[in-house]
C-alpha positions in Angstrom: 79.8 -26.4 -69.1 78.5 -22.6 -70.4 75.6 -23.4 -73.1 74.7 -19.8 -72.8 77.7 -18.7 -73.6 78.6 -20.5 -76.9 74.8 -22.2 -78.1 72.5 -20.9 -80.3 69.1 -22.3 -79.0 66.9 -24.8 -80.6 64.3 -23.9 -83.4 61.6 -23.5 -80.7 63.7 -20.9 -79.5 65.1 -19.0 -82.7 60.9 -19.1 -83.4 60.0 -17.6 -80.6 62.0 -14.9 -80.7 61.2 -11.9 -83.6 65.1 -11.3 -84.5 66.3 -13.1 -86.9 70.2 -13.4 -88.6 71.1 -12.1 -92.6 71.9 -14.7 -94.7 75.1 -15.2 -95.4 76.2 -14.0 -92.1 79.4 -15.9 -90.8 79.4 -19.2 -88.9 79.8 -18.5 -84.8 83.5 -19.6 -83.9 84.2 -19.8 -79.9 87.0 -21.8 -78.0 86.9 -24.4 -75.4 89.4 -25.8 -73.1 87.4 -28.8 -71.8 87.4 -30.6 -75.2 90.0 -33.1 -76.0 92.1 -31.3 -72.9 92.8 -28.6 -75.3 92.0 -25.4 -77.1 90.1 -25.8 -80.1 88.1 -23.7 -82.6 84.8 -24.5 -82.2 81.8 -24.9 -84.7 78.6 -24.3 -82.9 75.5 -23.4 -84.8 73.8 -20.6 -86.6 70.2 -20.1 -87.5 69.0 -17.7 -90.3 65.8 -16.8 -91.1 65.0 -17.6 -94.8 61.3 -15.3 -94.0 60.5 -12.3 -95.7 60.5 -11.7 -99.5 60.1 -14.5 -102.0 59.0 -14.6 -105.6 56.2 -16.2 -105.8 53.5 -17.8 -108.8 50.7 -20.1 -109.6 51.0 -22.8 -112.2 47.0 -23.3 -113.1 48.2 -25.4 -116.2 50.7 -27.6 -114.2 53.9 -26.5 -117.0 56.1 -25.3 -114.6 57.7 -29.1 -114.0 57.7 -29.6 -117.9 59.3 -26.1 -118.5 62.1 -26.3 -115.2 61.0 -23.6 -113.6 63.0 -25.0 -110.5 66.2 -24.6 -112.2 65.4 -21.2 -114.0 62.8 -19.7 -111.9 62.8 -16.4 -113.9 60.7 -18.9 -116.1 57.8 -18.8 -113.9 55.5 -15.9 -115.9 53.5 -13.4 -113.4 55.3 -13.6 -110.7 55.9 -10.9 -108.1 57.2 -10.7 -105.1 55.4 -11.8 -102.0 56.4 -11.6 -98.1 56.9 -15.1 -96.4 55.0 -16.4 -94.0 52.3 -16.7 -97.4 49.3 -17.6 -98.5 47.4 -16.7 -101.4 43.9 -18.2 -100.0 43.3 -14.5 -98.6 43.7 -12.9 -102.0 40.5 -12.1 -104.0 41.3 -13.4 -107.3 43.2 -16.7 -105.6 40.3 -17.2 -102.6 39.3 -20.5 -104.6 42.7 -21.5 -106.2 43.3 -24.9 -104.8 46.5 -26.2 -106.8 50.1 -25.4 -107.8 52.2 -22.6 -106.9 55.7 -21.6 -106.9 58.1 -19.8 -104.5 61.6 -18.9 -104.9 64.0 -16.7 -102.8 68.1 -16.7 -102.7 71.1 -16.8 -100.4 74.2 -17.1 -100.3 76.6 -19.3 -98.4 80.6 -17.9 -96.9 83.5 -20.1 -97.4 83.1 -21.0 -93.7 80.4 -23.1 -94.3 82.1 -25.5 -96.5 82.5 -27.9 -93.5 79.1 -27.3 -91.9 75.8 -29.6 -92.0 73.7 -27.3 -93.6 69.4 -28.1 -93.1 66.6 -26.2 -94.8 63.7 -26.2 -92.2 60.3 -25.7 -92.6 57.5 -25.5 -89.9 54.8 -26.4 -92.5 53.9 -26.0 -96.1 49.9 -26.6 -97.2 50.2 -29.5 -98.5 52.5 -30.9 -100.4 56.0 -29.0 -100.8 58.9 -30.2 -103.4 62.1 -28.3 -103.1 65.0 -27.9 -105.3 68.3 -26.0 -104.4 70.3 -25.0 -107.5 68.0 -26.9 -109.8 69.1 -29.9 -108.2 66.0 -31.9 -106.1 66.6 -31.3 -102.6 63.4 -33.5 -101.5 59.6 -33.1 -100.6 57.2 -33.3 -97.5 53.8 -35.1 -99.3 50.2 -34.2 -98.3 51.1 -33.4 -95.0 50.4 -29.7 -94.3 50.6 -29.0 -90.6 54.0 -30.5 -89.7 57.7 -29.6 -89.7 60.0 -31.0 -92.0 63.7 -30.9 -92.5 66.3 -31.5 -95.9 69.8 -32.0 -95.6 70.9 -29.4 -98.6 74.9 -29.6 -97.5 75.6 -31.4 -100.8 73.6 -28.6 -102.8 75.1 -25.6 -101.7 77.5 -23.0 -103.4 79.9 -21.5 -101.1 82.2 -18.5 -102.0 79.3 -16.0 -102.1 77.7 -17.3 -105.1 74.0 -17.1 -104.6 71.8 -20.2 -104.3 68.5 -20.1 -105.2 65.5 -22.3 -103.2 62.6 -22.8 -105.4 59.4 -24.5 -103.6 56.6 -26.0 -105.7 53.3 -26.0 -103.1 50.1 -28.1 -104.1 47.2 -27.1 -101.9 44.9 -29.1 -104.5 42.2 -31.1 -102.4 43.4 -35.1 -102.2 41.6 -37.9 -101.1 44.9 -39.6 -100.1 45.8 -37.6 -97.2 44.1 -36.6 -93.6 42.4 -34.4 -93.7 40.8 -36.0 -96.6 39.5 -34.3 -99.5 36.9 -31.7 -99.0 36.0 -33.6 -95.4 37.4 -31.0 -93.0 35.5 -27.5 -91.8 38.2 -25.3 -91.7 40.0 -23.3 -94.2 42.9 -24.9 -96.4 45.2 -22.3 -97.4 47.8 -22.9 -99.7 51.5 -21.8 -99.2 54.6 -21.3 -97.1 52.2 -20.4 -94.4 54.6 -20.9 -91.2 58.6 -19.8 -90.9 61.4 -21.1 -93.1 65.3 -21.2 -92.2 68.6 -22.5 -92.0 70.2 -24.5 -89.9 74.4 -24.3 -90.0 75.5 -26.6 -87.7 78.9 -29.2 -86.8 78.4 -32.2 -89.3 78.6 -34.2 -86.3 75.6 -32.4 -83.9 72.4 -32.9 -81.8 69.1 -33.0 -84.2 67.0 -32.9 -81.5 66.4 -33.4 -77.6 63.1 -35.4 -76.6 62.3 -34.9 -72.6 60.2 -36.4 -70.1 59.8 -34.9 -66.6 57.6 -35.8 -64.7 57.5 -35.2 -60.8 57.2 -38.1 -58.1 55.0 -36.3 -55.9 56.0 -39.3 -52.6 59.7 -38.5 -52.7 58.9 -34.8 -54.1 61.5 -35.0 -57.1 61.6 -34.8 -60.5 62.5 -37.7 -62.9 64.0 -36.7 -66.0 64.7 -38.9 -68.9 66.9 -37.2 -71.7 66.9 -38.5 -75.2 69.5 -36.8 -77.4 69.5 -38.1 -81.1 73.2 -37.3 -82.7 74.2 -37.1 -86.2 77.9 -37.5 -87.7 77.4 -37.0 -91.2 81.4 -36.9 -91.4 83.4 -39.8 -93.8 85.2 -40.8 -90.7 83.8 -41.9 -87.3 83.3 -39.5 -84.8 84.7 -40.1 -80.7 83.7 -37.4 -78.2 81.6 -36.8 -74.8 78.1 -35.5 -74.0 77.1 -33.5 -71.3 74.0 -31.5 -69.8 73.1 -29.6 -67.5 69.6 -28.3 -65.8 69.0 -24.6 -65.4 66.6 -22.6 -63.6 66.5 -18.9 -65.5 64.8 -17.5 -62.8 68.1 -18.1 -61.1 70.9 -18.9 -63.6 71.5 -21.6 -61.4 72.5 -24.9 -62.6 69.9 -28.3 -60.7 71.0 -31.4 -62.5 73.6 -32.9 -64.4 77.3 -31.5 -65.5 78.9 -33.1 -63.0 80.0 -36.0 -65.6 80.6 -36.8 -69.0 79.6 -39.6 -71.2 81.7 -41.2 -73.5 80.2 -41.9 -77.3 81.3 -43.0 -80.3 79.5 -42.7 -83.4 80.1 -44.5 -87.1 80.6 -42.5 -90.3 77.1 -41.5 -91.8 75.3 -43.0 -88.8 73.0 -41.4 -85.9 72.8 -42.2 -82.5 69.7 -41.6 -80.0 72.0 -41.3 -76.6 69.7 -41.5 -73.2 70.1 -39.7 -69.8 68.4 -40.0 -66.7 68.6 -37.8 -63.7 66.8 -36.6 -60.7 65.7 -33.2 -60.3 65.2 -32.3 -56.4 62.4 -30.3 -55.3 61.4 -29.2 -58.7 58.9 -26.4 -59.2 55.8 -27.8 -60.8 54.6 -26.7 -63.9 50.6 -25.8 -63.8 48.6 -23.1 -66.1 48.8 -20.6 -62.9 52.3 -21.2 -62.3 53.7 -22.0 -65.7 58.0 -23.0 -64.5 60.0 -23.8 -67.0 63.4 -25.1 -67.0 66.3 -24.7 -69.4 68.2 -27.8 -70.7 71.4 -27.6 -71.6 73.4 -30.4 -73.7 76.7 -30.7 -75.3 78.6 -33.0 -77.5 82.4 -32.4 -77.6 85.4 -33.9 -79.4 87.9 -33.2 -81.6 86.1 -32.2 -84.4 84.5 -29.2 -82.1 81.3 -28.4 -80.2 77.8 -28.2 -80.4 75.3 -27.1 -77.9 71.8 -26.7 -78.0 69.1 -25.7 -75.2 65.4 -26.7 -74.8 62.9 -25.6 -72.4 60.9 -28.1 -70.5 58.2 -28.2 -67.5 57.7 -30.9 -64.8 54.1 -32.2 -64.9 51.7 -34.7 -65.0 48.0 -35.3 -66.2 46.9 -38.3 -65.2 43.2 -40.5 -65.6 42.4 -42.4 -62.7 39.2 -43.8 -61.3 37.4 -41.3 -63.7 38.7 -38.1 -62.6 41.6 -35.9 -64.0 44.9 -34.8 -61.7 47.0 -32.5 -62.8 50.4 -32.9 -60.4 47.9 -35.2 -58.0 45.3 -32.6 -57.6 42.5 -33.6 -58.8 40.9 -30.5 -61.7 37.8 -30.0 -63.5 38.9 -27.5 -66.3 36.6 -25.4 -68.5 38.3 -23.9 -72.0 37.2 -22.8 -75.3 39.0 -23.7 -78.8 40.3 -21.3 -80.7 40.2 -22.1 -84.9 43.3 -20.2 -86.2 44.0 -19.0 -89.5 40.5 -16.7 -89.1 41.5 -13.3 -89.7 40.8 -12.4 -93.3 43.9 -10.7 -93.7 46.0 -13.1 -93.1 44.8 -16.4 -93.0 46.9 -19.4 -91.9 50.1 -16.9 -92.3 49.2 -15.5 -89.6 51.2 -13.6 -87.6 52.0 -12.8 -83.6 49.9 -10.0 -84.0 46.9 -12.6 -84.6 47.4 -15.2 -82.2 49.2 -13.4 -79.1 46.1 -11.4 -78.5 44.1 -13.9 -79.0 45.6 -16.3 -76.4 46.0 -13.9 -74.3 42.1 -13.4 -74.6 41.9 -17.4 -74.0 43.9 -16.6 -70.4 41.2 -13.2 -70.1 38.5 -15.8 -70.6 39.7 -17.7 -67.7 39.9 -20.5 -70.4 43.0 -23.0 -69.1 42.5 -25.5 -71.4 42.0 -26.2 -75.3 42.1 -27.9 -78.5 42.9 -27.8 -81.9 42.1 -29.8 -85.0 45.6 -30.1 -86.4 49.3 -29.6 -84.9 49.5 -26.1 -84.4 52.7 -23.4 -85.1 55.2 -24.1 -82.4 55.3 -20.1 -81.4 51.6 -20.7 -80.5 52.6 -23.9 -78.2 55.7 -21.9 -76.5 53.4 -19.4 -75.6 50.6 -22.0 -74.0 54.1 -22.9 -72.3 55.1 -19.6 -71.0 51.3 -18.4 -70.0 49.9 -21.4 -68.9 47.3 -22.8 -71.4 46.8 -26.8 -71.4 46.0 -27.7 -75.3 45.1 -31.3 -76.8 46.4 -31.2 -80.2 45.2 -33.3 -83.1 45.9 -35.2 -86.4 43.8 -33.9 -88.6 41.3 -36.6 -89.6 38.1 -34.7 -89.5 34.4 -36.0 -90.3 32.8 -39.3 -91.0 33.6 -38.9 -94.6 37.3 -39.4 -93.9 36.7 -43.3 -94.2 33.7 -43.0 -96.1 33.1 -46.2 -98.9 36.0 -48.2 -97.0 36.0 -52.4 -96.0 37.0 -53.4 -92.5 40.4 -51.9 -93.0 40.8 -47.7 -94.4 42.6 -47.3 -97.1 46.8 -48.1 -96.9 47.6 -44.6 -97.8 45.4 -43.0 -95.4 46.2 -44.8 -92.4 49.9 -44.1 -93.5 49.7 -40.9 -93.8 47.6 -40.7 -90.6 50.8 -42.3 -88.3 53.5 -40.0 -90.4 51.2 -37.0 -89.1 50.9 -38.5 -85.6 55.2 -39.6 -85.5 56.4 -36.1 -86.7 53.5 -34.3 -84.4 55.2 -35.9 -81.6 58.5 -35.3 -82.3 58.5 -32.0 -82.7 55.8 -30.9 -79.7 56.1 -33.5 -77.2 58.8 -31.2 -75.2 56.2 -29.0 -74.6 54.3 -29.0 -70.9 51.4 -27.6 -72.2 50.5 -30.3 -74.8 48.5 -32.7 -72.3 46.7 -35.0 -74.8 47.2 -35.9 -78.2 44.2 -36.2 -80.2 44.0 -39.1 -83.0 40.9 -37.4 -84.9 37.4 -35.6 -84.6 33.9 -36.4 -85.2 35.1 -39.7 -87.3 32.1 -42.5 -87.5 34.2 -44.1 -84.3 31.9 -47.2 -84.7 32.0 -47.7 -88.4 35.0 -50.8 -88.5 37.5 -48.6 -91.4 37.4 -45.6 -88.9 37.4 -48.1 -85.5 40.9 -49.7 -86.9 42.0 -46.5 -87.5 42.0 -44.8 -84.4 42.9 -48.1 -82.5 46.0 -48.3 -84.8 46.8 -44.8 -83.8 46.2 -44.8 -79.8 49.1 -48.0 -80.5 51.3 -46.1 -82.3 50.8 -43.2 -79.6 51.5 -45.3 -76.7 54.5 -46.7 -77.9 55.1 -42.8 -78.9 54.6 -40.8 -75.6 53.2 -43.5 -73.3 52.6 -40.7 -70.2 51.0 -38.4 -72.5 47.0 -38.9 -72.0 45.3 -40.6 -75.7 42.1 -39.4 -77.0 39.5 -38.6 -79.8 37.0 -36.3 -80.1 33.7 -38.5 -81.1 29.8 -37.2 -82.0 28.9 -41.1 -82.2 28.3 -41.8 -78.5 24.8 -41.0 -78.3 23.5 -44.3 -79.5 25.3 -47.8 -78.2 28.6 -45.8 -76.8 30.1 -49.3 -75.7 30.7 -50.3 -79.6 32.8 -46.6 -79.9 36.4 -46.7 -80.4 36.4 -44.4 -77.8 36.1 -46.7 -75.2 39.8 -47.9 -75.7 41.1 -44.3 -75.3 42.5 -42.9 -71.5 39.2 -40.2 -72.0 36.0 -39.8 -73.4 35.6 -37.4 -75.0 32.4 -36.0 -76.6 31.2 -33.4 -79.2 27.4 -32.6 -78.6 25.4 -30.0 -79.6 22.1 -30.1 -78.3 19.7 -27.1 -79.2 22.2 -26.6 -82.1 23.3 -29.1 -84.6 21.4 -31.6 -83.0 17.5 -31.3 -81.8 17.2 -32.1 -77.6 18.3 -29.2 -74.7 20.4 -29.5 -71.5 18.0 -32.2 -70.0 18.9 -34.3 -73.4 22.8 -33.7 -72.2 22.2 -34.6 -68.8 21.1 -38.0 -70.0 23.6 -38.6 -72.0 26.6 -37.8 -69.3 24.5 -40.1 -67.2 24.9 -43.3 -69.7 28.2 -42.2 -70.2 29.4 -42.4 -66.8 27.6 -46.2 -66.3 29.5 -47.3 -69.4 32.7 -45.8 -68.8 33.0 -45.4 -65.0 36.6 -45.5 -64.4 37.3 -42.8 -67.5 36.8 -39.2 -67.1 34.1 -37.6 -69.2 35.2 -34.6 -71.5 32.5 -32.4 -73.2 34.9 -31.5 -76.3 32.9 -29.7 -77.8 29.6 -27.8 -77.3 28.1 -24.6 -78.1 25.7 -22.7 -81.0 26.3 -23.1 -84.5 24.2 -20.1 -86.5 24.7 -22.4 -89.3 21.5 -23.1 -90.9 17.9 -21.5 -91.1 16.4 -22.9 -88.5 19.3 -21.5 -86.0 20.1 -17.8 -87.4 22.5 -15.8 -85.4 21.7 -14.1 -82.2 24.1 -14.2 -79.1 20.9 -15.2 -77.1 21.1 -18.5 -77.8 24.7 -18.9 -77.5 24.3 -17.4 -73.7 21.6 -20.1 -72.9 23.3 -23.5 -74.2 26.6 -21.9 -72.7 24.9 -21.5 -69.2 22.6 -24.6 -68.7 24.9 -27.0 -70.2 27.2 -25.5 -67.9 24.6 -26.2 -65.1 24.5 -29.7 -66.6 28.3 -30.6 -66.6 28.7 -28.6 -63.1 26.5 -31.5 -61.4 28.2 -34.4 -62.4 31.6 -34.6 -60.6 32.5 -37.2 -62.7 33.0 -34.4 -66.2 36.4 -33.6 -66.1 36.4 -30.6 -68.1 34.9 -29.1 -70.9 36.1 -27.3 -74.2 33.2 -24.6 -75.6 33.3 -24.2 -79.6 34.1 -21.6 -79.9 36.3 -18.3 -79.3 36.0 -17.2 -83.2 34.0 -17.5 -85.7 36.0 -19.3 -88.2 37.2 -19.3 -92.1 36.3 -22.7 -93.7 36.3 -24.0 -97.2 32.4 -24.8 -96.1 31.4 -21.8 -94.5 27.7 -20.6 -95.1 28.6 -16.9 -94.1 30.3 -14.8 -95.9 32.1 -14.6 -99.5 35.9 -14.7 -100.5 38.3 -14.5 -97.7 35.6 -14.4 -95.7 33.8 -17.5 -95.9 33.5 -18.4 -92.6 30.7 -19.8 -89.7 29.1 -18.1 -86.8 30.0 -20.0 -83.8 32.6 -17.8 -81.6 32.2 -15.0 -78.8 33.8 -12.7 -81.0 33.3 -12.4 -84.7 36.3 -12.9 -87.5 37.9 -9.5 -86.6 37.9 -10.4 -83.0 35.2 -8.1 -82.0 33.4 -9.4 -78.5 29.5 -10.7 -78.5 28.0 -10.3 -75.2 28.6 -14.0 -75.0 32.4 -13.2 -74.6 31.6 -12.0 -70.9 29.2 -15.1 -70.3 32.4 -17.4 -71.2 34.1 -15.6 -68.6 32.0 -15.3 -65.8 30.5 -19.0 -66.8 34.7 -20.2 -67.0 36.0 -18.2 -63.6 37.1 -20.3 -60.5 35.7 -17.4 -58.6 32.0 -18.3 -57.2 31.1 -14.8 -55.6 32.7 -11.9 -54.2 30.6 -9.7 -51.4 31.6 -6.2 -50.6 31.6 -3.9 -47.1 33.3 -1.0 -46.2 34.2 1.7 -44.1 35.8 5.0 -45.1 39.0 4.1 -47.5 38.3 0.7 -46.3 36.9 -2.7 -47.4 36.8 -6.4 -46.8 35.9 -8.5 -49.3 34.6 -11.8 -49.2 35.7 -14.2 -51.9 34.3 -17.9 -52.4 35.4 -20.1 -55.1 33.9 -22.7 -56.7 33.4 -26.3 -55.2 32.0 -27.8 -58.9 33.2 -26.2 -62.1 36.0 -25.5 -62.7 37.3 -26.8 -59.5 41.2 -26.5 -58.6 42.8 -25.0 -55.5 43.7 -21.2 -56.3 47.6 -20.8 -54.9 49.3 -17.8 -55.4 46.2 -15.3 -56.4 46.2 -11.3 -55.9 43.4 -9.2 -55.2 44.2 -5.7 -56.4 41.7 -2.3 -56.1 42.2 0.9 -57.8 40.3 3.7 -56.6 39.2 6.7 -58.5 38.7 10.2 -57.4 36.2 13.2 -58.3 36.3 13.2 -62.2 36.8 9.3 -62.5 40.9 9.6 -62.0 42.4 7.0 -61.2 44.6 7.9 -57.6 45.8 5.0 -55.6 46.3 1.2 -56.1 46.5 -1.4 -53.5 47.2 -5.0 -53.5 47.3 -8.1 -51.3 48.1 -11.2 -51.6 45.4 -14.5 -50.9 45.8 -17.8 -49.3 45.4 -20.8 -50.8 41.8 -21.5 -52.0 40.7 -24.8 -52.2 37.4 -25.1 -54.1 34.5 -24.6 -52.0 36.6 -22.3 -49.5 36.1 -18.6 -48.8 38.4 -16.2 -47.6 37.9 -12.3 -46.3 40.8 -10.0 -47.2 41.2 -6.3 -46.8 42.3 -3.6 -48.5 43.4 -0.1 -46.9 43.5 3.0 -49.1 46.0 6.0 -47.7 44.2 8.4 -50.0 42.5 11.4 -47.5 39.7 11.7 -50.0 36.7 9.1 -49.9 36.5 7.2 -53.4 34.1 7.9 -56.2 34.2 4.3 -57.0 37.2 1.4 -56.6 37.6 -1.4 -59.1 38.5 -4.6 -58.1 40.2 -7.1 -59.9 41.3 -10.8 -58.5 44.6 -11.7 -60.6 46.0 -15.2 -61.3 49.7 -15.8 -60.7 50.5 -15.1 -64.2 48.9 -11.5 -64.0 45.8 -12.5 -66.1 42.1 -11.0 -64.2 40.1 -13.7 -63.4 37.5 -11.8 -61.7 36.3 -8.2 -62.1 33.9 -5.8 -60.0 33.2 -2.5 -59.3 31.8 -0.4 -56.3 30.6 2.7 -56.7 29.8 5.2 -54.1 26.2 5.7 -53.6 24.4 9.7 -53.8 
C-alpha cells in the first residue's frame, strides 16, 4: 500500500503546510491494481483552501436575515472586501462591535465533482456561525467559538463551473448561554472567521477521521497502538471493500506496522462505521519534548467504488500520575513552562497568523519553557508545531471565572453544561491525535466548591474519561486555599492551583509554602501543579515594574523547588494579553500587564529571569588553556528535574575585532538531574580568542544555556 503516492493528507496536514490548491481545481484521479483485483480509476481526495478574500459586513440592526442577504449577498450595504483569516475586533471603529456580521466569498465546482462528498470545514468561527450555500441553509456551529466544525454541502453545490456563493452570518454578541459565559472570561473575544476555512472533495464513501492511541509498554519495550477509523458511505447503495494501514517512520520511509493484511468491511447506504485496529509497534522511538518522534499513519479503504487514503501523524507517549509524582515515558519529571494568551498582537488579533505564533513558540522552547496551557482549544497549526518542537500543552474548555455559574441551584443551568460537553466532545475529537496535548483542562478559576460549578466539572472529568481515559483530567482552581478537601479538584488525576501571592492576593512565598504544604497532606498521592503564578500590574496598589515580576518569579521558584512533591509549574505569563477587561490600554489595545514581553513581543528583563529560573542547567564552570577549555556542567537535582539525553555543547570563538572564526561542537552524556559532567572543547585556530561563546543546545537545536568568556587584559 503507497499512501504517499496517491493521499492527500489529513486537515492537520493541508494546515500545516502554507500552499494551498485554487478552487475549482480538478479532482486527483490515480489507478490501483490491488482493488477489487483490478484496474480502477480512483477518487482520492482534494483540499482547497477557501482563505483569502471575502466580502465582508456588519449588520448593527440585525436586517440582514429579514432582507436575505444570504441568498443575494450584494444586498449586504458597506461591504468591502476583507482577507480571511478575519476579525474586525482589531479595527478602530469595530474594537467594541460585539454582534452580527456577514462574510461571503465564491467558487466554483468542475463536472468531476458531481460524484464527490463535498465538506465545507471550518477550524473556528467566534461564536456562533450560520452558513448558507446558494441561498439554501447549509447548517450552523452555535456559541461555540474555539472548535472545528464540518457541513456536508454535496447536495448544495453547482457543478459545470457555475459559481457558488458561501455566505457566513458570525454573531460575536456576548451570551450568557454558552462557555465562556457572558462577559466572565479575561481574554479578548474577537468576532469572525478567525481561523482557516476549506474544502474537502472526497469519495462519498471515505475516512472522516482517524483517532490514535499509542502508548509504549516500557516492560516488553513496544508500542501499543489502537486505530479507530470512522467511515462514511454517503452512497444510495451499500458499500463492500477492505481497509488497510500501514506505520511509517519519515525519518526512514520505512514502513513498522501493519499492511501486511486487509480487513474486510461492509458498510449500509447512508450509514458510518467506526472500524478499530490494534497493532504492536516494536521498539518504538519515544516521543518527549527533547526528542519530539513522530510517526506517519497510513490508512486505506478500497473497493469498487475507488480509493481513499488519508495520513495522520502520531507520537508514542505517556504522562502518567502515580503516588504524587508525574512520569513522562516512566521517568519521573518536574516541568516548569509559562502560558502563552494568543490573539495579543494588535494587529491581528485572534486571526493571527504563523508570523505571530511561530516566533512566539519558538520563544516558549528559548525560554526553556516545556510545558503550557491555554484557556480554550487552540488552532491546530499551533498544536502541530508543540508536536514537531516538543512543547507539552494542557488545553481547556473555556469556562472561565466564578461568575460562569454565578446565581445557579445545585445543578448549572441545562444549556451551559450542554454546551460545556459539546466543547469538551469536539475538543477531543479533533486534538486528541496529538502527543503534545497531555491534559485536558475542564475549566479555570471556577468557584470549584460552590455545588452548580462542583457538578459541573465532575460531569465533565466523566465525560472525559469515557472520552480519552489515558489522557491525564484536570482543572485549574484559585479555591484551594481555604477547606481544599470540599474542591472539585480533589476528584481530578492533578491538582492544580492558581495563586498569586504578592499579586492578586496579599501573602509572599512563605504564604505559598504553606499552602503546598496542606496541599500535599490532603492530596498525597496526586501531584501538585502551580498553574498559574506570577505579577499582575493590574491595579494601583501593584503598578508595573519588572522588579516585582523577578522576585515572585524567583522565590516562588525557591518555594516549589523544595517540595519534590510539585510536579511542575506554569508562570502567567509570556505576553501581556488583549482582553475585553483590560485596564491598560485603549482600542485594540486593551490589554493587562502580566508577560515578560509586552504586546509587541518586546523582552522585559524578566524574559531572561524565566530562562535562567526555567533551565535544566544548574551551573556551568570554566578553565582553560590556550585554544582550550573544559567545562564543567551540573544540572539540576530539584526544578525542573529530567535526565538531559542527547544535549550539545557548542563554542564559537571570536577573533581581534569581535569576528566570529571557528565553531566547535561536542556531544554530552546523559545527565541525570543532580549529575555533572566535564567536556572539552579544542579550537584549531593558531590565534588565542578574544572571547568564545558557549551555548548548551537541546536535541531539538533550541539553547538552553548561554555564557560567555572573555579574555582578560
Amino acid at each position: 500500500m503507497d499512501c504517499g503516492g496517491i493521499g492527500v493528507p489529513t486537515r492537520r496536514h493541508f494546515l500545516a503546510s502554507t500552499a494551498g490548491l485554487a478552487a475549482g481545481a480538478g479532482l486527483a484521479i490515480a489507478s490501483d491494481a490491488a482493488a477489487e483485483g483490478s484496474v480502477v480509476n480512483a477518487l482520492i481526495a482534494e483540499l482547497i483552501d477557501l482563505c483569502g478574500e471575502w466580502r465582508f459586513a456588519i449588520d448593527p440592526h440585525n436586517r440582514g436575515l429579514q432582507q436575505r442577504w444570504y441568498s443575494a449577498p450584494e444586498a449586504a450595504p458597506d461591504s468591502r472586501t476583507v482577507v480571511v483569516p478575519h476579525t474586525w475586533q482589531i479595527e478602530p471603529a469595530l474594537v467594541d462591535y460585539y454582534g452580527t456580521a456577514w462574510y461571503e466569498r465564491g467558487f466554483t465546482a468542475p463536472a468531476a465533482w458531481a460524484d464527490a462528498l463535498i465538506t465545507l470545514q471550518f477550524e473556528a468561527v467566534f461564536h456562533t456561525a450560520t452558513v448558507w450555500v446558494n441561498g439554501e441553509l447549509a447548517g450552523e456551529h452555535i456559541r461555540k467559538g474555539y472548535t472545528a466544525f464540518t457541513l456536508d454541502i454535496s447536495h448544495l453545490v453547482r457543478y459545470q463551473d457555475q459559481r457558488n456563493s458561501i455566505v457566513v452570518r458570525v454573531d460575536n454578541a456576548f451570551d450568557d448561554r454558552m462557555l465562556p459565559r457572558g462577559h466572565s472570561s479575561d481574554w479578548a473575544l474577537d468576532g469572525g472567521i478567525y481561523r482557516p476555512v476549506q474544502l474537502l472533495v472526497s469519495p462519498k464513501t471515505c475516512i472522516e477521521r482517524i483517532d490514535i492511541e499509542a502508548l509504549p509498554d516500557l516492560a516488553s519495550g513496544t508500542g501499543r497502538l489502537t486505530f479507530v477509523a470512522h467511515l462514511r458511505n454517503a452512497r444510495t447503495k451499500p458499500w463492500v471493500g477492505e481497509i488497510q494501514f500501514r506505520v511509517v517512520d519519515p525519518e526512514t520511509d520505512v514502513a513498522l506496522a501493519g499492511g501486511s493484511g486487509a480487513h474486510r468491511i461492509q458498510l449500509k447506504a447512508q450509514s458510518r462505521l467506526d472500524q478499530r485496529i490494534d497493532a504492536t509497534l516494536v521498539s518504538p522511538k519515544l516521543w518527549h519534548f527533547d526528542h519530539p518522534h513522530l510517526y506517519r499513519l497510513e490508512c486505506r479503504i478500497s473497493g469498487a467504488a475507488g480509493i481513499h487514503c488519508v495520513t495522520e501523524s502520531f507520537g508514542v507517549r505517556r504522562l502518567e500520575a502515580k503516588a504524587g509524582r508525574l512520569y513522562l515515558n516512566g521517568e519521573q519529571v518536574r516541568l516548569v513552562g509559562v502560558e502563552r494568551m494568543a490573539g495579543s498582537h494588535p494587529d491581528t488579533g485572534m486571526a493571527e497568523t504563523a508570523s505571530e505564533w511561530r516566533p512566539d513558540h519558538a520563544d516558549l522552547k528559548n525560554l526553556n519553557c516545556v510545558f503550557t496551557r491555554a484557556h480554550w482549544p487552540q488552532d491546530r497549526r499551533v498544536l502541530d508545531y508543540c508536536d514537531n518542537h516538543g512543547i507539552l500543552i494542557q488545553c481547556e474548555v473555556p469556562a472561565w471565572g466564578s461568575g460562569t455559574f454565578e446565581g445557579m441551584g445545585n445543578e448549572p443551568d441545562a444549556d451551559l453544561l450542554q454546551n460545556g460537553l459539546e466543547q469538551l466532545r469536539e475538543m477531543i475529537a479533533r486534538d486528541r491525535n496529538h502527543p503534545s496535548v497531555i491534559a485536558w483542562g475542564l475549566c479555570n478559576e471556577i468557584a470549584g466548591q460552590r455545588p452548580a460549578d462542583f457538578h459541573f466539572a465532575q460531569r465533565l472529568l466523566q465525560e472525559a474519561k469515557g472520552l480519552d481515559p489515558n489522557r491525564l483530567i484536570t482543572y485549574a482552581s484559585n479555591t484551594l486555599f481555604d477547606t481544599p478537601q470540599r474542591d472539585v479538584a480533589a476528584l481530578m488525576d492533578i491538582i492544580e492551583s492558581n495563586e498569586y501571592f504578592g499579586s492578586w492576593q496579599v501573602g509572599t512565598a512563605a504564604n505559598l509554602e504553606q499552602h503546598l504544604d496542606q496541599l500535599h497532606a490532603l492530596f498525597p498521592d496526586k501531584p501538585i501543579v502551580i498553574s498559574e503564578y506570577g505579577y499582575c500590574a493590574c491595579t494601583p496598589e501593584h503598578p508595573e515594574g519588572d522588579e516585582p515580576r523577578i522576585q515572585i518569579l524567583e522565590s516562588h521558584n525557591a518555594a516549589i523547588r523544595s517540595r519534590g512533591f510539585v510536579g511542575g509549574s506554569v508562570f502567567f505569563c509570556y505576553n501581556d494579553y488583549r482582553t475585553q477587561v483590560g485596564d491598560r490600554g485603549i482600542g485594540a489595545l486593551q490589554h493587562r500587564v502580566s508577560g515578560v514581553v509586552d504586546l509587541y513581543g518586546t523582552r522585559k528583563p524578566s524574559y531572561d529571569a524565566l530562562r535562567r529560573e526555567s533551565g535544566p542547567i544548574e551551573s556551568v564552570t570554566v578553565r582553560h588553556q590556550e585554544q582550550r577549555f573544559w567545562l564543567r556542567i551540573r544540572s539540576r537535582r530539584d526544578f525542573p528535574m529530567y535526565t538531559l539525553r542527547g544535549y550539545r555543547l557548542r563554542g564559537i570563538r571570536f577573533g581581534q575585532g569581535g569576528i566570529p572564526e571557528e565553531q566547535q561542537s561536542v556531544l554530552l552524556p546523559d545527565l541525570p538531574p543532580g549529575d555533572e559532567v566535564t567536556a572539552e572543547l579544542n579550537f584549531a585556530g593558531g590565534n588565542a580568542p578574544e572571547r568564545v561563546t558557549f551555548e548548551i543546545l537541546r536535541p531539538t537545536h533550541f539553547s538552553t544555556y548561554s555564557l560567555e568568556w572573555k579574555r582578560s587584559a
